[in-house]
C-alpha positions as CSV (number, residue, x, y, z in Angstrom):
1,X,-13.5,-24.8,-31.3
2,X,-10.6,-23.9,-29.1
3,X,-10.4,-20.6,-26.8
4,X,-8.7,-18.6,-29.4
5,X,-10.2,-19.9,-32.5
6,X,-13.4,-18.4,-31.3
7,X,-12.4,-15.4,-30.2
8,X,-10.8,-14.7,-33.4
9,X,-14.0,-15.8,-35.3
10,X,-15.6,-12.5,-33.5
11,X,-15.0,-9.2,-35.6
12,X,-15.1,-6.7,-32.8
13,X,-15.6,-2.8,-33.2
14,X,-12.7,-0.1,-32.4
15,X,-12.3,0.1,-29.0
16,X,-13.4,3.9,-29.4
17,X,-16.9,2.9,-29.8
18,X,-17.1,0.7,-26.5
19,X,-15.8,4.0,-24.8
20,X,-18.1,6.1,-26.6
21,X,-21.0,4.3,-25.4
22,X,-20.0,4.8,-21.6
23,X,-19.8,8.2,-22.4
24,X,-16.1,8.5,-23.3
25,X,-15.1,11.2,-25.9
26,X,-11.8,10.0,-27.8
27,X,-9.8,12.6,-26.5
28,X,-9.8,10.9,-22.8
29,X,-9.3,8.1,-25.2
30,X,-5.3,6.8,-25.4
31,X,-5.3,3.6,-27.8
32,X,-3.4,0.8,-27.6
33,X,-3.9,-0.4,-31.2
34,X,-7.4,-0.9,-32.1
35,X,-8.7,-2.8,-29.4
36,X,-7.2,-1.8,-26.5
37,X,-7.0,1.7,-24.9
38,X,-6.0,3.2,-21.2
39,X,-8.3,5.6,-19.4
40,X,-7.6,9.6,-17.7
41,X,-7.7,8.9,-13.7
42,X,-9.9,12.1,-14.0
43,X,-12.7,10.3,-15.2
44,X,-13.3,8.7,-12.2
45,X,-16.5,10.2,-9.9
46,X,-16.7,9.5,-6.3
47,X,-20.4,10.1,-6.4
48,X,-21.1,7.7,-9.1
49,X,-18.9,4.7,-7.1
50,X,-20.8,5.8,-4.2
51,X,-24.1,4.8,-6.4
52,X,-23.4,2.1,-8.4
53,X,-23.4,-1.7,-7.5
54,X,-20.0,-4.3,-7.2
55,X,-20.4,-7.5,-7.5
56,X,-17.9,-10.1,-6.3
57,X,-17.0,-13.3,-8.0
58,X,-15.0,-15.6,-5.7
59,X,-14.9,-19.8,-5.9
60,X,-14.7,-23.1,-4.0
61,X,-11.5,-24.3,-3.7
62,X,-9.8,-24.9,-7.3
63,X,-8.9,-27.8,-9.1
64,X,-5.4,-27.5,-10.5
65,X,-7.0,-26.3,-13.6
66,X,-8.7,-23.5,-12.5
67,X,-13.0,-23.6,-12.4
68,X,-14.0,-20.8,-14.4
69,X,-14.1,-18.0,-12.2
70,X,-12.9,-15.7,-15.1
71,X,-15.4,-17.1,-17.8
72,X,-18.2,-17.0,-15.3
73,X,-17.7,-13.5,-14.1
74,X,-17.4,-12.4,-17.9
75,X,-20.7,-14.4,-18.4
76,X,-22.3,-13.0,-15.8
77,X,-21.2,-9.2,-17.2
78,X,-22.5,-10.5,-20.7
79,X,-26.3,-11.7,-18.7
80,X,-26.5,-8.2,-17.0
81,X,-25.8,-6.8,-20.6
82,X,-28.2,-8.7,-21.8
83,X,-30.8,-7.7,-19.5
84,X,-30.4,-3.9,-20.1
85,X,-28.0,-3.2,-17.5
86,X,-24.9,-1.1,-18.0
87,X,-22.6,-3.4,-17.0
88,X,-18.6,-3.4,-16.8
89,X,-16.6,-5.8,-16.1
90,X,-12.9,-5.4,-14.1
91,X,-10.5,-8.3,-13.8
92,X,-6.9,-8.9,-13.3
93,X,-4.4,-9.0,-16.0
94,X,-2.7,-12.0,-16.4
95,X,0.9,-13.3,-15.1
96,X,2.7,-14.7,-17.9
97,X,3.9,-17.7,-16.0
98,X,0.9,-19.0,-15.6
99,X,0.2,-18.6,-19.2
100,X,3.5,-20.6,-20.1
101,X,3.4,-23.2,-17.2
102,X,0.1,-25.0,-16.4
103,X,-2.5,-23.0,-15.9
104,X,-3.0,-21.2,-19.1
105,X,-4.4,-17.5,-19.6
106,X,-6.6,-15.6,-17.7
107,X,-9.4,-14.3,-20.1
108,X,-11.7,-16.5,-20.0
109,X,-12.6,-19.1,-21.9
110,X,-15.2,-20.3,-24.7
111,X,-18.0,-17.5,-25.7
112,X,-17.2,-15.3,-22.5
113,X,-13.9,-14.1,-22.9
114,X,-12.4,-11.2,-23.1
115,X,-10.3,-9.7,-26.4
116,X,-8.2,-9.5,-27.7
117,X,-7.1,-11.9,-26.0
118,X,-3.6,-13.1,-27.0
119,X,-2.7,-9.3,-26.5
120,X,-3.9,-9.9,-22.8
121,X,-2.7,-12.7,-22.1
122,X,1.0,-11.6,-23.5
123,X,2.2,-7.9,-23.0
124,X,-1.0,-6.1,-23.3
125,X,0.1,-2.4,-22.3
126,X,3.4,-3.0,-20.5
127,X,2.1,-2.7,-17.2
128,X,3.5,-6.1,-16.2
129,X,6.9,-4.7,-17.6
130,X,6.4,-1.5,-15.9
131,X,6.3,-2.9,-12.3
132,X,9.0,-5.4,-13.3
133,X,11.6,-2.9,-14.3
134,X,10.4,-0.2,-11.2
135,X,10.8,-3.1,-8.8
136,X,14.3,-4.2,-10.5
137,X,14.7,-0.5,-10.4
138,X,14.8,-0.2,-6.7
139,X,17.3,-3.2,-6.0
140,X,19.9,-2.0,-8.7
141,X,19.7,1.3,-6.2
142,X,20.1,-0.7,-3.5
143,X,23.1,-2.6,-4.7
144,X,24.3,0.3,-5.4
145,X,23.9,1.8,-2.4
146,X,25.7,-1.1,-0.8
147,X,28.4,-0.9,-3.2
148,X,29.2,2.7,-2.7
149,X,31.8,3.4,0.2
150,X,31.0,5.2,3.3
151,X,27.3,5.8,2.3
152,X,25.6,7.7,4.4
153,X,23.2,4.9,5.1
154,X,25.4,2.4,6.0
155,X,23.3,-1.2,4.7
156,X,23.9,-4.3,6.5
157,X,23.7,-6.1,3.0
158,X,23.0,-9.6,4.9
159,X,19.6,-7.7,6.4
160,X,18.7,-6.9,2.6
161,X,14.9,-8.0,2.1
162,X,14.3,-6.4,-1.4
163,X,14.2,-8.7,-3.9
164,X,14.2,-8.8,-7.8
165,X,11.2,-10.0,-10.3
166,X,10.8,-12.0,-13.0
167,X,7.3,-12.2,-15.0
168,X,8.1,-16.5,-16.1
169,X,8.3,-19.1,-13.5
170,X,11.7,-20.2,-13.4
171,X,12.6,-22.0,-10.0
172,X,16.8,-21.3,-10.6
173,X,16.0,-18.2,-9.9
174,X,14.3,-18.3,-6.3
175,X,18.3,-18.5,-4.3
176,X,21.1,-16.7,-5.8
177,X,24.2,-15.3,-4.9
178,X,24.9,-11.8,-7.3
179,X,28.0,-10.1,-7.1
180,X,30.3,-12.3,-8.2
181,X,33.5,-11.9,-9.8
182,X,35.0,-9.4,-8.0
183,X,34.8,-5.7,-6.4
184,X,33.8,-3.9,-9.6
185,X,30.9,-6.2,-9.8
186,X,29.2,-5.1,-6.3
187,X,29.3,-6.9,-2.7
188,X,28.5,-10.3,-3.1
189,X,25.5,-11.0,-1.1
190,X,22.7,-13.8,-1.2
191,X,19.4,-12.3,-3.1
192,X,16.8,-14.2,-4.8
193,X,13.7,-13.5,-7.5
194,X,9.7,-13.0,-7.0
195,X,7.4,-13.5,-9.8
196,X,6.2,-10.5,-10.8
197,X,2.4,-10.9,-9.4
198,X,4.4,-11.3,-5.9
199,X,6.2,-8.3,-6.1
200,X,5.7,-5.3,-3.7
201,X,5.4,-3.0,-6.8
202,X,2.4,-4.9,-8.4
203,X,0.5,-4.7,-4.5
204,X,1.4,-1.0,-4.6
205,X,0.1,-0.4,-7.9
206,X,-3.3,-2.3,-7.3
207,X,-3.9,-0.1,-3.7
208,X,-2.8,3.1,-5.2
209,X,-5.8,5.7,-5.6
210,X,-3.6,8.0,-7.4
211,X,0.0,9.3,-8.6
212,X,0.5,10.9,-5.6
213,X,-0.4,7.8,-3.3
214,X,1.5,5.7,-5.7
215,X,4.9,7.9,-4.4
216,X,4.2,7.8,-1.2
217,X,3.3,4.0,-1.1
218,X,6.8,3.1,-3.3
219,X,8.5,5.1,-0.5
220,X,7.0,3.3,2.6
221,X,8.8,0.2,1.0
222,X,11.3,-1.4,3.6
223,X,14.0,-2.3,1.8
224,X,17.5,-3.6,4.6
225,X,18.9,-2.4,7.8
226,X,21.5,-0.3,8.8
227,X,24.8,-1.7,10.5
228,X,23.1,-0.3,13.5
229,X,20.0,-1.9,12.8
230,X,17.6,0.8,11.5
231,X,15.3,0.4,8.7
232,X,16.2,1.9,5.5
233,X,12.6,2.3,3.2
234,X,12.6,3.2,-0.7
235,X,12.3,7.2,-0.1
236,X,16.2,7.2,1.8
237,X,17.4,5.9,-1.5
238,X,15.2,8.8,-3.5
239,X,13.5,5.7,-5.3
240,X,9.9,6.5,-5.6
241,X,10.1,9.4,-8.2
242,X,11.6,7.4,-10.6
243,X,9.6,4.3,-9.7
244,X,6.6,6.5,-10.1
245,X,7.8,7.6,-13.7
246,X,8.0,4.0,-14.8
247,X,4.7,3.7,-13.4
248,X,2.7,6.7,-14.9
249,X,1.4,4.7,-17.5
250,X,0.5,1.8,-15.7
251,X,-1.5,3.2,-13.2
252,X,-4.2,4.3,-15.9
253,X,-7.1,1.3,-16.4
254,X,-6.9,-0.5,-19.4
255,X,-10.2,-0.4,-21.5
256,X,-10.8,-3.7,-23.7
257,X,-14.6,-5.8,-24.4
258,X,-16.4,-8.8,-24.2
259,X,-16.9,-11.2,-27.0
260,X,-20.4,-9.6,-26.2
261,X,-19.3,-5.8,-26.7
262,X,-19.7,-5.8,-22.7
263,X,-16.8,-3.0,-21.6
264,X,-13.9,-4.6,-19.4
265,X,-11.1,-2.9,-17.4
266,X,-8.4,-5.4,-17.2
267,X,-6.0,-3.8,-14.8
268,X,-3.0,-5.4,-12.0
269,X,-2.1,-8.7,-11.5
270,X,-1.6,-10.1,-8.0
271,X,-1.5,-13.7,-7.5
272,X,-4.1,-14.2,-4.5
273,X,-2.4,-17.1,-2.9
274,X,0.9,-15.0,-2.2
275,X,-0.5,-11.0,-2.5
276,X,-4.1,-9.5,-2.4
277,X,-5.3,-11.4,-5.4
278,X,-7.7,-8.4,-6.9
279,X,-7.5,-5.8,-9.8
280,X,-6.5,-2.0,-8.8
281,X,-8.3,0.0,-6.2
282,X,-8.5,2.7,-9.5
283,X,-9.8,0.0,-12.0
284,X,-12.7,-0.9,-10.0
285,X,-13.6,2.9,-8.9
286,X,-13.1,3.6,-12.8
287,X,-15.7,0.4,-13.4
288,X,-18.2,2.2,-11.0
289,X,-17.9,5.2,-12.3
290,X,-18.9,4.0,-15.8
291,X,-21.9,1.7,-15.1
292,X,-24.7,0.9,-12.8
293,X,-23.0,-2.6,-12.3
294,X,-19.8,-4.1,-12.1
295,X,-18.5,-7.6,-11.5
296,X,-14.8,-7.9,-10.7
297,X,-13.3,-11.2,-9.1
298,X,-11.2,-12.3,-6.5
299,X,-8.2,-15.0,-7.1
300,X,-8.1,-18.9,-6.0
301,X,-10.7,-19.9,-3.3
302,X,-13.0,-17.6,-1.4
303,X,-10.5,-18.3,1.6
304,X,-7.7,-16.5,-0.5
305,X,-9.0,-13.5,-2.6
306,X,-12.1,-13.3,-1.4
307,X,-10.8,-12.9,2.6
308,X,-8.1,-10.6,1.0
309,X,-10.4,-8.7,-1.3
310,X,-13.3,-8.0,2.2
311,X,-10.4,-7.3,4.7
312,X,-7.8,-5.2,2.9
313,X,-9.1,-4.1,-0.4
314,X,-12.3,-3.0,0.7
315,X,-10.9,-1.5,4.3
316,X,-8.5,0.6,1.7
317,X,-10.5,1.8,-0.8
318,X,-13.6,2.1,0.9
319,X,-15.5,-0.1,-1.3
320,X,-18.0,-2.7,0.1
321,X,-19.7,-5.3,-2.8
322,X,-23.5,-5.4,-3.1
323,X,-23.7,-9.0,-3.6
324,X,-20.9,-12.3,-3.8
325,X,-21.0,-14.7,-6.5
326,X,-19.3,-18.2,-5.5
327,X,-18.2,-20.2,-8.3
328,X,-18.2,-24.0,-8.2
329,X,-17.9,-27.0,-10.3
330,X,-19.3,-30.4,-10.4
331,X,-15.5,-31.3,-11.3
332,X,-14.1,-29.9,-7.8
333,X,-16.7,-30.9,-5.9
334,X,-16.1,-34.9,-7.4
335,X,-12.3,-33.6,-6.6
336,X,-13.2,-33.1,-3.1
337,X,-14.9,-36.2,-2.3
338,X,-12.0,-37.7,-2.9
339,X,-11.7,-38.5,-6.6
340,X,-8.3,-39.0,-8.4
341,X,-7.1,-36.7,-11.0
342,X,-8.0,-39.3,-13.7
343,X,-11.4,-39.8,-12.7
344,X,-12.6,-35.8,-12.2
345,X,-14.8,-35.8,-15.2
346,X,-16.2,-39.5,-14.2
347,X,-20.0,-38.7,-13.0
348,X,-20.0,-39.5,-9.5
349,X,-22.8,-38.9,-6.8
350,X,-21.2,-40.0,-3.7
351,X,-18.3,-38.0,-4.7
352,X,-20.2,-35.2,-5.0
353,X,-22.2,-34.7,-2.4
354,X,-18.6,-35.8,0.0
355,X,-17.0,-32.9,-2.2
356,X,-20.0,-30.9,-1.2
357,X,-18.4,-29.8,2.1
358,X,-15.8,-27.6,1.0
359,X,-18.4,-25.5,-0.9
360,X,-20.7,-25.7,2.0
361,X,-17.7,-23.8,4.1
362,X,-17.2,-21.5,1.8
363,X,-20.8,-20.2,1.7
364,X,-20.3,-19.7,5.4
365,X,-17.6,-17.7,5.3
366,X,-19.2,-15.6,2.8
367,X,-22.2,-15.6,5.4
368,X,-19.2,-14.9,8.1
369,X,-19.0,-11.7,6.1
370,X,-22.2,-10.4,6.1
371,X,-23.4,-12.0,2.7
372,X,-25.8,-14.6,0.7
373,X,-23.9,-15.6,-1.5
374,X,-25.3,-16.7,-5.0
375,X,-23.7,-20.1,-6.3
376,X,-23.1,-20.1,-9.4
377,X,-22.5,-23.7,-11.2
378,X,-20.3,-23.1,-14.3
379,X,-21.3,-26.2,-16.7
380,X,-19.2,-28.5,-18.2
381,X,-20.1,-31.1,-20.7
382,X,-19.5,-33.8,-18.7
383,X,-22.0,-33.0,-15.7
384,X,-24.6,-34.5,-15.5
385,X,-28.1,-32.9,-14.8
386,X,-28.6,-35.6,-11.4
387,X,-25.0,-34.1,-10.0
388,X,-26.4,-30.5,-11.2
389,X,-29.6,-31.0,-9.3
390,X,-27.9,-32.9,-6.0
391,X,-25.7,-29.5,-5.8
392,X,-28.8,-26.9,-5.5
393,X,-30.5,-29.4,-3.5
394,X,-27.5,-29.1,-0.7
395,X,-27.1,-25.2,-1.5
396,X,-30.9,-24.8,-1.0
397,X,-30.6,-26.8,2.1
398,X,-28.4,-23.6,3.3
399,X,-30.6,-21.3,2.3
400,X,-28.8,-20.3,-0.9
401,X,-29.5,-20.0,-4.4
402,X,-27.6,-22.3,-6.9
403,X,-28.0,-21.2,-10.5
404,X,-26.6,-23.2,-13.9
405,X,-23.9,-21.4,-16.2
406,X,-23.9,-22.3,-19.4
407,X,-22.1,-18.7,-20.1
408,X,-18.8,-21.0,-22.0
409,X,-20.7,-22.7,-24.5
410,X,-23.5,-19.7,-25.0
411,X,-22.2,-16.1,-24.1
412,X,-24.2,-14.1,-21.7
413,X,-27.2,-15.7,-23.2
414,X,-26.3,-19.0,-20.7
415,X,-26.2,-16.7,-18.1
416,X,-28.9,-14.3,-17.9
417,X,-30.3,-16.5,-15.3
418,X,-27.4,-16.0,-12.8
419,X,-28.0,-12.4,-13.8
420,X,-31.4,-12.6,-12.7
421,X,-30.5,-14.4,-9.5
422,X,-27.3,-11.6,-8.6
423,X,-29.9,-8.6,-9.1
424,X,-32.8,-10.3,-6.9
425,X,-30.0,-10.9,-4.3
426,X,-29.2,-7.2,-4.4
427,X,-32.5,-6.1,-4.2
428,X,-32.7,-8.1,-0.8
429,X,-30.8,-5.2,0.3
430,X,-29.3,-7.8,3.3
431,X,-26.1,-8.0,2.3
432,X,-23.6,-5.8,4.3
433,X,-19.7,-6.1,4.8
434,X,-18.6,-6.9,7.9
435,X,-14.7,-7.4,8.5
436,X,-13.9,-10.5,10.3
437,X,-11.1,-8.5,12.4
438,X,-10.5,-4.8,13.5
439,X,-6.6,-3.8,12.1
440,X,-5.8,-2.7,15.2
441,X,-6.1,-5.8,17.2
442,X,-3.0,-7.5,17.7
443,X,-0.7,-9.6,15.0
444,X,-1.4,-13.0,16.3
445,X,-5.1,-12.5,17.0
446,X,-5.3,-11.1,13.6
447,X,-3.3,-14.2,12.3
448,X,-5.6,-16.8,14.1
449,X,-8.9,-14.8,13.4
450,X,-8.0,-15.8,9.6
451,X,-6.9,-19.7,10.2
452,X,-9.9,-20.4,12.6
453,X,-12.5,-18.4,11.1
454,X,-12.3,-18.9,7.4
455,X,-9.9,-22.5,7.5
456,X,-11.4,-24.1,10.0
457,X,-8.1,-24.5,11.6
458,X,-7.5,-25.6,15.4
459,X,-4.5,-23.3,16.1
460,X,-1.8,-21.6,15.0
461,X,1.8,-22.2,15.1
462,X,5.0,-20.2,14.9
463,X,8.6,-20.8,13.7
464,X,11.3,-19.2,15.5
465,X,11.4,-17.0,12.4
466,X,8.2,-16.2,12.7
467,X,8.4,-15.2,16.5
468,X,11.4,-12.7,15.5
469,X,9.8,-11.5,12.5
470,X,6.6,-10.6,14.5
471,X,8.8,-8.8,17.0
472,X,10.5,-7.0,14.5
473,X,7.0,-5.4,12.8
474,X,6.3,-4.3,16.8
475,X,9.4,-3.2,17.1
476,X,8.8,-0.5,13.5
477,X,5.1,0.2,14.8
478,X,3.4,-1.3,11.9
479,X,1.3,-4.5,13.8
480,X,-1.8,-2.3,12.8
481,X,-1.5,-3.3,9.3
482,X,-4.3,-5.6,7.8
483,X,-2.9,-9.2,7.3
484,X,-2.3,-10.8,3.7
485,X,-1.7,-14.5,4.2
486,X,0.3,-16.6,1.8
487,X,-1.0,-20.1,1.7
488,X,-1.8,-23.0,-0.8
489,X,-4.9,-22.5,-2.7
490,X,-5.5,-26.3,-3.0
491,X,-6.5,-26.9,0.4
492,X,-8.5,-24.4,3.6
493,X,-5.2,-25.8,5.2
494,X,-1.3,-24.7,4.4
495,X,-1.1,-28.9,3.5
496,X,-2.6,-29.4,-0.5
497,X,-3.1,-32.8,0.6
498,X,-5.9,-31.4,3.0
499,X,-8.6,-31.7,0.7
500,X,-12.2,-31.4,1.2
501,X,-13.0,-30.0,4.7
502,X,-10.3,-30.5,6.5
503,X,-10.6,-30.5,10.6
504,X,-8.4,-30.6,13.1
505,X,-6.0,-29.2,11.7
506,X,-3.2,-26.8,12.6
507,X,-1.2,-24.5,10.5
508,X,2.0,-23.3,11.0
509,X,3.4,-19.5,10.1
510,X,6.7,-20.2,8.7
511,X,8.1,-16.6,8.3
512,X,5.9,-13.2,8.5
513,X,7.0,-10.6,5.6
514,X,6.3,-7.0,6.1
515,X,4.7,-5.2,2.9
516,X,5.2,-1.5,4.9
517,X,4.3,0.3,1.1
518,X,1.5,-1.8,0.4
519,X,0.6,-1.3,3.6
520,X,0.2,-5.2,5.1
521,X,1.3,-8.3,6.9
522,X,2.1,-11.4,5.2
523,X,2.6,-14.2,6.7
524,X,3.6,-17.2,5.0
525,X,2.4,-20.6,5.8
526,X,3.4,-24.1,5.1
527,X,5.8,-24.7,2.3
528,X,4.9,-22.0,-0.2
529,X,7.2,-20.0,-2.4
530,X,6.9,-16.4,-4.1
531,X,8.6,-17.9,-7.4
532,X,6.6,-20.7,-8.7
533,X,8.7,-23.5,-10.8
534,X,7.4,-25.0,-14.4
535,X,5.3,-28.3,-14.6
536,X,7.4,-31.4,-16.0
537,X,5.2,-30.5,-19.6
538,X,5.1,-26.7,-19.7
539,X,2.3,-25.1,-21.4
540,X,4.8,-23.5,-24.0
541,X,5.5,-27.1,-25.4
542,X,2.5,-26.8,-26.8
543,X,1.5,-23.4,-28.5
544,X,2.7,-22.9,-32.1
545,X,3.0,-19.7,-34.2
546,X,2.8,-19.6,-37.9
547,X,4.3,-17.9,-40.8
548,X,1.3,-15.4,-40.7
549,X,1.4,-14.9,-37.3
550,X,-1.3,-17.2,-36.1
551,X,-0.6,-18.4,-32.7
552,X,-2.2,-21.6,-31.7
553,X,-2.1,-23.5,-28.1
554,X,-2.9,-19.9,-25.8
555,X,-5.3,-20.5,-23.5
């Protein structure tokens, strides 16, 4: 059966009676339909985060297909279930150009998924819409700004750096020029689009620990330069209010299920290879306030959300997880020993245990951090059990616990025992967060802290760009921000060629972007690009709808 056909084969109860059983009367209740509902900020109690346990689900570095790190966290909520825990589970929402480009959906897959799930992986509650008209919101002002004579903030428009959003991948749109046609139709300027997961907005609205903060993080957002070269942020325009209006709604966690009946907070969307890659600071505070345990994820490889979700997330929110799950695959690990696309589900020993080396850095960085980490090998039908038992052989060899999912095929009930293995780890009580870097330390060694520690890189190198950009965040006083880099997730390098382990290597920091509302540094490496383009066979091609209305192909 497909993703969908099985999640539609599951009659679910009103989404009323998942709140009521965390203790949610219906009038804190505001339904989306039947299924879906957003939650009261209020409902959120500092001394219950404080007491409750998060537990991080991060992965070895993907395959272009993803390997599971969704359907495995879900799992993993569904085996706590199981075991009498009161779980939650708090993901991302997903981008819909993933969903129509090569990627597919983010819900997870197979019996741990989470519903409905077309409504997720589509429009859900508007929230993606929300932060795409409030970011379009703020460059319309801006134009207009530029377009009105003798304003009183006189905007260079060829220093503008806000740009607009789009929620589809559509590669036209990454360089424009807008204003064509003449005076009535603004200053004609070069601009460009974001996807919507890159956009400032959709940081802002994951970091935001309430309406208040939310205003005054939409303010801090650099937007251009004067004529006379001073910065002009969001608030000169008198932006935030109305931003903040478009995002009242948004900002409130979204309460859907399991397959399982497990309760999941699907809330934010940042891609982790070009923004923080983590649900909102509120969903995962609103997660700990309603259970004893919560499992929430990190995008891409452990050397994307995982760094981003340790250094900024947690440094923000105060937050600090009791226990990392890394997720890896037989598949990526044949991937990383070097087999070819058409061979990844070809059982392969040597391959593996070559491929074994980009796991094995990944459980040091985790150990970098001040965790064991718990592997956690989600199962595909085409392992088999010698590859399964050569991978906990090499984790064991570490000193870390590799446990079987079967969560895809069997629900929470394939992976109690990675529940089992998550809750012993806690109960350890060894596993404390240390940052790899203080904020305050300077740009660079912040920069090279990242590409040495956690990539395994040589050195860092700088574009002329780069050099002036970095002078240019001194120059504003904001070097003591925490760093976000923007990097390939295929490889620990800023080349996807650079599979594996890579050594020896340098990378090079092509520009450094300054995310002054969201409050960090982003420098981007290598080639990569804040609008992502459609593969040569989108996904789209191949999802039907019906005359009833049943959709087929969503994944």
């Amino acid at each position: 059966m497909s993703d969908i056909s099985i999640a539609e084969s599951v009659v679910l109860p009103p989404i009323k009676e998942v709140a009521a059983r965390l203790g949610i009367s219906e009038d804190d209740l505001e339904p989306y339909g039947r299924h879906k509902a957003k939650l009261p900020l209020h409902l959120i109690d500092p001394a219950k985060v404080a007491a409750s346990k998060l537990i991080l689900v991060t992965a070895i570095t993907p395959t272009p297909a993803g390997e599971g790190k969704t359907t495995v966290s879900i799992g993993l909520g569904d085996g706590l279930h199981k075991l009498g825990k009161k779980a939650v589970v708090v993901l991302r929402e997903p981008s819909l150009g993933p969903v129509f480009g090569a990627k597919g959906g983010a819900t997870g897959g197979g019996r741990s998924q989470v519903s409905p799930m077309a409504d997720i992986n589509l429009h859900f509650t508007g929230d993606f819409n929300a932060v795409e008209k409030a970011n379009n919101l703020l460059a319309a002002l801006l134009d207009n700004a530029i377009q009105t004579p003798n304003h009183p903030l006189n905007i260079d428009p060829r220093t503008v750096l806000w740009k607009r959003c789009l929620d589809l991948n559509d590669r036209s749109l990454r360089q424009i020029i807008i204003g064509l046609g003449g005076k009535a139709n603004g200053v004609m300027r070069s601009d460009g689009f974001n996807i919507t997961a890159a956009s400032e907005v959709m940081a802002i609205l994951c970091l935001a620990t309430s309406l208040p903060d939310l205003k005054a993080k939409l303010g801090n957002i650099l937007v251009a330069f004067s004529y006379d070269n001073k910065p002009i942020y969001a608030r000169q325009l008198q932006a935030e209010d109305a931003m903040a209006i478009l995002l009242r709604d948004a900002l409130k966690p979204n309460l859907v299920q399991t397959l399982e009946q497990t309760p999941a907070l699907v809330h934010g969307g940042p891609f982790a290879n070009i923004a923080q890659g983590t649900n909102t600071v509120l969903a995962t505070r609103m997660g700990l306030s309603l259970g004893d345990y919560v499992v929430t994820e990190a995008g891409f490889g452990a050397d994307l959300g995982a760094e981003k979700f340790l250094n900024i997330k947690c440094g923000y929110a105060g937050l600090a997880p009791a226990a990392v799950v890394l997720v890896a695959t037989v598949r990526a690990l044949r991937h990383h020993g070097g087999a070819p696309a058409a061979e990844l589900n070809t059982p392969d020993l040597a391959r593996c245990e070559r491929g074994f080396a980009n796991l094995a850095k990944h459980i040091e960085n985790a150990q970098k951090f001040g965790y064991q980490p718990v592997v956690a090998i989600n199962h595909f039908v085409t392992d088999t059990p010698e590859e399964v038992a050569l991978v906990q052989l090499l984790c064991q060899a570490l000193g870390v616990e590799a446990v079987l999912s079967t969560s895809w095929a069997d629900g929470g009930a394939g992976a109690t025992a990675l529940a089992e293995a998550v809750l012993a780890n806690i109960a350890q009580g060894t596993n404390h967060l240390r940052p790899l870097y203080a904020w305050d330390q300077p740009v660079k060694a912040k920069i090279e802290t990242i590409a040495r520690e956690v990539y395994g890189a040589v050195g860092v190198d700088y574009t002329a760009q780069a050099e002036a950009d970095l002078r240019r965040i001194d120059r504003l006083g904001l070097a003591g921000l925490p760093i976000c880099m923007a990097k390939t997730q295929k490889s620990f390098s800023d080349n996807e060629k650079l599979i594996g382990r890579p050594e020896g290597f340098r990378v090079t920091v092509r520009e450094c972007e300054l995310a002054a509302g969201a409050g960090f540094l982003i420098p981007i490496l290598g080639t990569l690009l804040r609008m992502p383009g459609l593969p040569p066979v989108p996904a789209s091609t191949g999802m039907e709808i019906d005359d009833n209305g049943v959709i087929t192909g969503l994944s």
